[in-house]
N, C-alpha and C positions, 0 to 999 in steps of 0.2 A: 566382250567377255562378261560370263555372268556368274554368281556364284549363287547354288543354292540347295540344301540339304547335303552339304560337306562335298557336294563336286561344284566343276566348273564346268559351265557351257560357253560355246560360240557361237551362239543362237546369235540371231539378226534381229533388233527390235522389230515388233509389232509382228512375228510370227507365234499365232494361235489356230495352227491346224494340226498340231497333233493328233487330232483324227482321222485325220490321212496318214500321217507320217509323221513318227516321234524322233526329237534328234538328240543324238548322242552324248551323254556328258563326256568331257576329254577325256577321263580313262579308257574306257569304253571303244571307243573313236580312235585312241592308240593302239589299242589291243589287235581291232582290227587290221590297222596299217601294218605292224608288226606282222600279224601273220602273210596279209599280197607280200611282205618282205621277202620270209620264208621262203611262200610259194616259188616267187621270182628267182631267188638262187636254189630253187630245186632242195630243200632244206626238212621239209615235213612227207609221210610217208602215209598210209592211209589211217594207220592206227597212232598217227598222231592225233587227231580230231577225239578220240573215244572219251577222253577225261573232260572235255569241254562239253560232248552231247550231256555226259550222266552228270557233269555239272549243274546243265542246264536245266536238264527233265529233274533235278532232284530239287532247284530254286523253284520252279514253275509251282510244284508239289507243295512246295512252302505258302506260297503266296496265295494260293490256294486252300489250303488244309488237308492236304493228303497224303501220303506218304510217296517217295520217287519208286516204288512198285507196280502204283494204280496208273502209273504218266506212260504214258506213249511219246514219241516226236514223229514230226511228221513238216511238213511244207506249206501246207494251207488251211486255214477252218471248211473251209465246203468239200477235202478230200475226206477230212472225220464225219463230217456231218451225213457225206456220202455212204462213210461206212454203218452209220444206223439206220440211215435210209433204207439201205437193202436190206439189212438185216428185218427192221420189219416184215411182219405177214403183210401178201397183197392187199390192196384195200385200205389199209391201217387208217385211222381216223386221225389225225396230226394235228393239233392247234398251233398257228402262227399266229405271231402278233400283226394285223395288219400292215405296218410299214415296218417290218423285219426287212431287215439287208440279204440280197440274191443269195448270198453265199450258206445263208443258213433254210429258207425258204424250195431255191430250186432245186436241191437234191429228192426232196420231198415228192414233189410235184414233176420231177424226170422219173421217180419209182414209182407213179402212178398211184399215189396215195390219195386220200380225200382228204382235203383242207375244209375243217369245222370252225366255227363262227365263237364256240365257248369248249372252256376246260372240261367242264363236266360230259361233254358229249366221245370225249380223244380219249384213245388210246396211248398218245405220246404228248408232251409239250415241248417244245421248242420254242425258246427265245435267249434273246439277248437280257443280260443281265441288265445292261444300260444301252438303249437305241443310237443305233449309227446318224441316224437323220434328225432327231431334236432332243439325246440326251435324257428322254426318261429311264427314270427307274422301275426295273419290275420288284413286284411286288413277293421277294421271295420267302417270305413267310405264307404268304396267302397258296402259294406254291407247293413250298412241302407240306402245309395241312390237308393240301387236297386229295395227296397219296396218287397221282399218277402219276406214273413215268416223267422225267423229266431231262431235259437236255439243254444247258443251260452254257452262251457263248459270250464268254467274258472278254471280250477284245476291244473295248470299250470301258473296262473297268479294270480288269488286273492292272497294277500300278498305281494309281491314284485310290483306290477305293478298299479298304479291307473286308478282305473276304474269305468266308471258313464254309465251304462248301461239297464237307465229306456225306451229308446226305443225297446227292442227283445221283443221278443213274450215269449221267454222260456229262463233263465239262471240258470244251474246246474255248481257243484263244490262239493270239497270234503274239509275234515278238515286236512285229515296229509299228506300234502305235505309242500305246504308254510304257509298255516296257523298252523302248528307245534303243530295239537293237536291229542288224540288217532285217530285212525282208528273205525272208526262207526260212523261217522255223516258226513253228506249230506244234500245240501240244493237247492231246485228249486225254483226261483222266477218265479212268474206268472202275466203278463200284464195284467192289472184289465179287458180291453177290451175281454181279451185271456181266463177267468176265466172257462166259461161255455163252450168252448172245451174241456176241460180233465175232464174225467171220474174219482170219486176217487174209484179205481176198488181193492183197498187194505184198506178200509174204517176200521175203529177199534174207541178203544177208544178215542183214539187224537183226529180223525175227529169228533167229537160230545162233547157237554155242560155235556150230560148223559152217564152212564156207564150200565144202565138197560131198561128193555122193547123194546118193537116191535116197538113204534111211533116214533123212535129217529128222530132226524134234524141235519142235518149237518153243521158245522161251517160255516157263510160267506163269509170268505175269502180262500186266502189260506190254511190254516190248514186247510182243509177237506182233503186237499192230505197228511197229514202227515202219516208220517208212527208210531208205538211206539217207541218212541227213546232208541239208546241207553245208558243207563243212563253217564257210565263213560264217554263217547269220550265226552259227551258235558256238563259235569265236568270241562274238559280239553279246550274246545270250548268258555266257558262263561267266561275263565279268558284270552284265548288268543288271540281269537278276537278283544274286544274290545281295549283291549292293540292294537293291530295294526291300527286298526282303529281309535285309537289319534296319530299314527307316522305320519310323513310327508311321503308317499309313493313316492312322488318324489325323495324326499334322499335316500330311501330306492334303488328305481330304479334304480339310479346313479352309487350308491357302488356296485349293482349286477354286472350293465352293464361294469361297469371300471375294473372288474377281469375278464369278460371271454372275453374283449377287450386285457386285458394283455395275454390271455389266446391264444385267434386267432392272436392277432402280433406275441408272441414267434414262435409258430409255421408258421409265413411267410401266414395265410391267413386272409383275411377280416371281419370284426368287424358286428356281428349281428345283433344288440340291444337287446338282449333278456339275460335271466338268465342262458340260459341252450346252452350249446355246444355240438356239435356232429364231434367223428372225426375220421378218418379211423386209429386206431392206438389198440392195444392190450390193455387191461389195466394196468395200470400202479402200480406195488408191494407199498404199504403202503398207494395208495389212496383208498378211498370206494368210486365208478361208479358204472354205470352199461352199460349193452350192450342191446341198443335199434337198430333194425332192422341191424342188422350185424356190426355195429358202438357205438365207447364207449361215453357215454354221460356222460359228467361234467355240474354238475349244482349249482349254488353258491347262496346262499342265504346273509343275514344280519350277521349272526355270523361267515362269508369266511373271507381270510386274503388274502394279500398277499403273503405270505411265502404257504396257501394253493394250490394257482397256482404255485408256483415255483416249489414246489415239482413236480408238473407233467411235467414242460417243463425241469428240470435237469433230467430227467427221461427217456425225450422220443429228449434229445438232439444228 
C-alpha cells in the first residue's frame, strides 16, 4: 500500500509502466468493483451509466481547458484521429513527428494523405503532446505560433502534466494511462470554430436527444461525435478524473519529473523533464517496463517512490 496525493494505491513495488497502463488509486478501483457488483445482480439499466459518461467528458474538459461542450467520448485515440483523418481533403499534407505512436500516425497514412518532413510545408499537425517511446515534449508554443491546424494527443500527458489547450483544432487522449482508469474511454475535444469539419460518420444513440424514427437531429455540440460508451471504463473515469483535476498538477509534475531526473543522473545522462525515460539497457528483473522502439522505457507516475528508481539504477549499476 501506498499513499500519495490524498489517495491510496496497491501498486506492487518497482512498477513504472504507467505508460502502458496506469493503476488505480483504491477509490477508483472500488468504484469499479461496485459497479461488476451491480452488473451481477442485474441492478443498473442503461441510463444508469449517463451521469458517469458527462461526468467524465466534463473532468477530461477540465484537465484540459475546455468546457464539457467541446468533449466528445469515445473508445480509442486512433477512432478520433480516424475521424480527422477523413475529414481532410485528399492528399492533405500532415506532419508527423517521426517516432509518433500507430494510433495517431496510421489513420493518416490509410486516408491516403502525404506525410511531410516540416510544419511549414502541412496542412495539419499531428502529435503527441509527450512521445510514447522516449518521453519528449513538444514544443507547443512553437506550435500555436505557427497558425496551422493542429491535432494534438495528450495520452501521455493528461494527469501528470498541466495542460490548458483551448487553442488546437483537435485534442484526443485515453483514460488508462495517467489518468489510472479501465481501458475503454476516450475523449476528443473540438474547437467550437472546428465543429462543422468532422463528419460524425459513427453517429448512434449518444449522437442524438432520440433513440427512434427517421427525422432524428443530431446533438449540437460535441457529442454528435460520440461514440456509445463504454459503460465501466467511465465508471472508473468519473471518479478519477475529477479527483485529478482538484490536485495541483504542478506538484504532481514535479514529483514525476524529480525521479526520472534521479533516474537519468544515476545513469551519467541529462534530465528530460518529462515522466517517461528511455534508455538503451535490457529490462531490468523485478521492475515492470516496457520496450518501446528497441529501448526500455521507465515511466513514473504520483504513486513512484524513490526506492522505485533505485531499484533500476542498483540494477543496471
Amino acid at each position: 500500500m501506498r499513499e500519495a496525493f490524498g489517495a491510496v494505491f496497491d501498486v506492487e513495488p518497482g512498477y513504472l509502466n504507467t505508460a502502458s497502463i496506469g493503476v488505480p488509486p483504491r477509490h477508483v478501483a472500488d468504484a469499479v468493483a461496485a459497479a461488476h457488483e451491480r452488473w451481477r445482480r442485474g441492478q443498473d439499466t442503461s441510463s444508469s451509466f449517463t451521469g458517469v459518461v458527462e461526468t467524465s467528458r466534463a473532468a477530461f474538459g477540465r484537465l484540459i481547458g475546455v468546457p464539457a461542450t467541446s468533449v466528445a467520448c469515445g473508445a480509442t485515440v486512433s477512432q478520433f484521429v480516424s475521424l480527422v483523418a477523413q475529414a481532410l481533403p485528399a492528399g492533405s499534407k500532415v506532419f508527423l513527428d517521426p517516432g509518433e505512436f500507430t494510433s495517431v500516425t496510421l489513420p493518416f497514412v490509410a486516408a491516403g494523405h502525404r506525410i511531410v518532413s516540416t510544419v511549414d510545408e502541412c496542412d495539419l499537425v499531428a502529435v503527441s503532446v509527450v512521445q510514447s517511446a522516449d518521453g519528449a515534449i513538444a514544443d507547443l508554443e512553437a506550435l500555436r505560433a505557427s497558425g496551422k491546424p493542429v491535432l494534438l494527443d495528450v495520452s501521455q500527458a493528461a494527469g501528470w502534466m498541466p495542460l490548458s489547450l483551448a487553442w488546437a483544432d483537435f485534442v484526443v487522449g485515453v483514460a488508462y494511462k495517467w489518468l489510472m482508469s479501465p481501458r475503454g474511454a476516450a475523449w476528443l475535444a473540438v474547437r467550437p470554430d472546428r465543429m462543422d469539419f468532422l463528419s460524425p460518420v459513427a453517429a448512434n444513440w449518444y449522437s442524438t436527444e432520440e433513440n427512434y424514427g427517421t427525422e432524428l437531429v443530431l446533438r449540437p455540440d460535441a457529442r454528435r461525435f460520440d461514440l456509445s460508451p463504454t459503460w465501466f471504463a467511465h465508471v472508473g473515469a468519473a471518479v478519477a478524473l475529477p479527483w485529478v483535476a482538484t490536485l495541483d498538477l504542478e506538484a504532481v509534475r514535479a514529483h514525476c519529473v524529480s525521479l526520472t531526473d534521479r533516474l537519468l543522473a544515476g545513469l551519467g545522462l541529462p534530465p528530460n523533464g518529462s515522466s517517461i525515460v528511455s534508455v538503451g539497457a535490457a529490462p531490468v528483473p523485478g521492475v515492470v517496463s516496457s520496450v518501446r522502439a528497441g529501448r526500455t522505457r521507465f515511466a513514473c507516475h504520483m504513486y513512484n517512490t524513490v526506492e522505485d528508481v533505485d531499484r533500476v539504477l542498483e540494477a543496471l549499476a
